[in-house]
N, C-alpha and C positions, 0 to 999 in steps of 0.2 A: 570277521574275526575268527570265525572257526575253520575256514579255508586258511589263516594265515599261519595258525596253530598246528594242523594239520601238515603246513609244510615245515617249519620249524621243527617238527617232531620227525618226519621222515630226514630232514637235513642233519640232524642229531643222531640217529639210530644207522645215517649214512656214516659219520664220523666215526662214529664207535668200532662201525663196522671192521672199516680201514686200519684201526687200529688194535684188536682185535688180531689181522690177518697178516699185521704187520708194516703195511704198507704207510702209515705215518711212524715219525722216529721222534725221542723225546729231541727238542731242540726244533726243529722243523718247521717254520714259517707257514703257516696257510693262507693262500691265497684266494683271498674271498670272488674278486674278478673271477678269476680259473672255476673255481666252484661254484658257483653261481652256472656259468655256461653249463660245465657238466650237467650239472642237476635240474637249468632249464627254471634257474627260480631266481626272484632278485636277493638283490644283497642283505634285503632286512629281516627273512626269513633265518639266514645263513647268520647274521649276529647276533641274533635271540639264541638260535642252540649253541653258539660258543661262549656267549654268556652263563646259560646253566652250565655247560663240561664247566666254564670257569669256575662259578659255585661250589661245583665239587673238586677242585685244585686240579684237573686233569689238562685245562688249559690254562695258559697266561697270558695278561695281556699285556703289552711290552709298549710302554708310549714309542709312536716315529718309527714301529714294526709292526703293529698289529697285533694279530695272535701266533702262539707257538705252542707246542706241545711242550709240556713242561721238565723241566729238568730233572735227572732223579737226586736225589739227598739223602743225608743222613739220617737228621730230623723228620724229614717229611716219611722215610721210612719205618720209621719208628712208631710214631704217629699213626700210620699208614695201618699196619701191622698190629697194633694194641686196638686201636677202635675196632679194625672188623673180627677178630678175636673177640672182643667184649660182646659185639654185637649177635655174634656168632654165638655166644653162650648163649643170651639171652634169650636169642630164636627157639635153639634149641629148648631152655628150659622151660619155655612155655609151648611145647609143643607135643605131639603124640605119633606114636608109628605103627599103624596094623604090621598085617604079611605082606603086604604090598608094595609100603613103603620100604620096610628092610630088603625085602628082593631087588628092589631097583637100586638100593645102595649097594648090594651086592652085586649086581652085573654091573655099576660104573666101578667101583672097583677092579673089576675084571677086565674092563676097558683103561684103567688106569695101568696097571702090572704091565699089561700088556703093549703099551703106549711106545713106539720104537724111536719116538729123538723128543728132543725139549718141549717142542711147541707142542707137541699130541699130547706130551704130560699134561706140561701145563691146560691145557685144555680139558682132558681130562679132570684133571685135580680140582677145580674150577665147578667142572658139573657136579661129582660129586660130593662137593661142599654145598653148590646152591640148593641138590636133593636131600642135603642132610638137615637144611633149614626150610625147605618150600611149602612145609605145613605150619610155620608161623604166619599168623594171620595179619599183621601190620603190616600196610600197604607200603608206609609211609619207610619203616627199617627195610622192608626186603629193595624199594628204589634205592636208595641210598647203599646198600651194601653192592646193589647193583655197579654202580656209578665208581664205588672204591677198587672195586676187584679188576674193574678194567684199570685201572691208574696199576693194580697192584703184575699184572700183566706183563708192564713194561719193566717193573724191577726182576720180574722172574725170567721173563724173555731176555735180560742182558748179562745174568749172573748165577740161573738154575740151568750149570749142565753136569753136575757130581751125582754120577751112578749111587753113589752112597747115601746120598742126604737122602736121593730118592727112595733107596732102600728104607730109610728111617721112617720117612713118611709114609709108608706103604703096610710098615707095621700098625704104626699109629693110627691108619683107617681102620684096620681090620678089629685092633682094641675097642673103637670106635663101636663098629658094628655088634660086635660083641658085648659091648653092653648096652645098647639101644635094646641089639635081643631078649637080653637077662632082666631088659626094663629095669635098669639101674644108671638116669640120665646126669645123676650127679659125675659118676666114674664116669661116661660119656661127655662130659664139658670138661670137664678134668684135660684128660688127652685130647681132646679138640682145641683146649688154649694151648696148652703143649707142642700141638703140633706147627699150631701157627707161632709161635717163639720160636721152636725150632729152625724154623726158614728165616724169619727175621734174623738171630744172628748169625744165618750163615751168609744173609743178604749184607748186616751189619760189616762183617769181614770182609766183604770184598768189595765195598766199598769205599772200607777205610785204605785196601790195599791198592786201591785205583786215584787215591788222593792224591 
């Protein structure tokens, strides 16, 4: 059983990976055959972790096709976009920052500014979210925020390429940092939901514009 677990979990942290780097697409057919070979593992390893992505809505599974990468939406953006903002706060509010922790939100910052096309942002942007919450202790929120922010990946990958928004967002870290500094984490969740609204309806828009 622990050997079986063990490949389930690498076969998952495989998938993630790919998507992540871009190489799965929302819509996209997985072919369990094909990966199986790849990976050198049989099939039942390979349906347990697409079972969990299922769990978290990042796969689907389609009677008479298998699994897919799932579609992006409206609703499911929205969705998408309110929960990990919620959760987001909460991390935050139950959480604490030495010098340490504010310094490393400041150099991902730095690394954000300075990010020269979509994917480095968004990549970017990503870590310095997951450092602004990795001192909440719930094992159980930070998987799960995990598991959303890849699904959240593929909306920012197909509709975050506006110099501007990013501009926006870039303020809204620094606000951020700013008051984590002043140790003021109310004003800190404040523009942390803010900022995640932000993107949402800019992701809202152009979604509706692709209908």
């Amino acid at each position: 059983m622990l050997v079986k677990t063990i490949f389930r979990d690498e076969v998952r942290e495989h998938l993630l990976l790919e998507m992540r780097q871009g190489n799965l697409q929302e819509g996209q057919v997985i072919n369990l055959a094909a990966l199986a070979r790849k990976l050198g593992v049989s099939v039942t390893p390979i349906r347990e972790a697409l079972t969990q992505l299922q769990q978290s809505r990042i796969i689907t599974a389609i009677p008479n096709r298998g699994f897919i990468i799932s579609e992006l939406s409206l609703k499911e953006a929205q969705d998408l976009y309110d929960l990990v903002a919620d959760l987001e706060v909460l991390a935050l509010e139950n959480s604490s920052f030495d010098e340490a922790s504010i310094e490393k939100l400041k150099s991902q910052q730095v690394v954000f500014k300075n990010a020269e096309d979509t994917i480095a942002r968004i990549g970017a942007k990503l870590e310095f979210h997951r450092l602004l919450t990795e001192n909440y202790s719930n094992a159980l929120a930070q998987r799960i925020l995990e598991d959303l922010k890849i699904r959240i990946f593929f909306y920012e990958r197909e509709f975050m390429a506006d110099d501007l928004l990013y501009s926006k967002s870039d303020n809204q870290h620094d606000a951020i940092i700013s008051a984590i500094t002043d140790d003021n984490l109310p004003t800190a969740c404040l523009v942390l939901k803010m900022n995640w609204m932000l993107i949402l309806d800019y992701i809202q828009k152009q979604l509706l514009e692709a209908l």
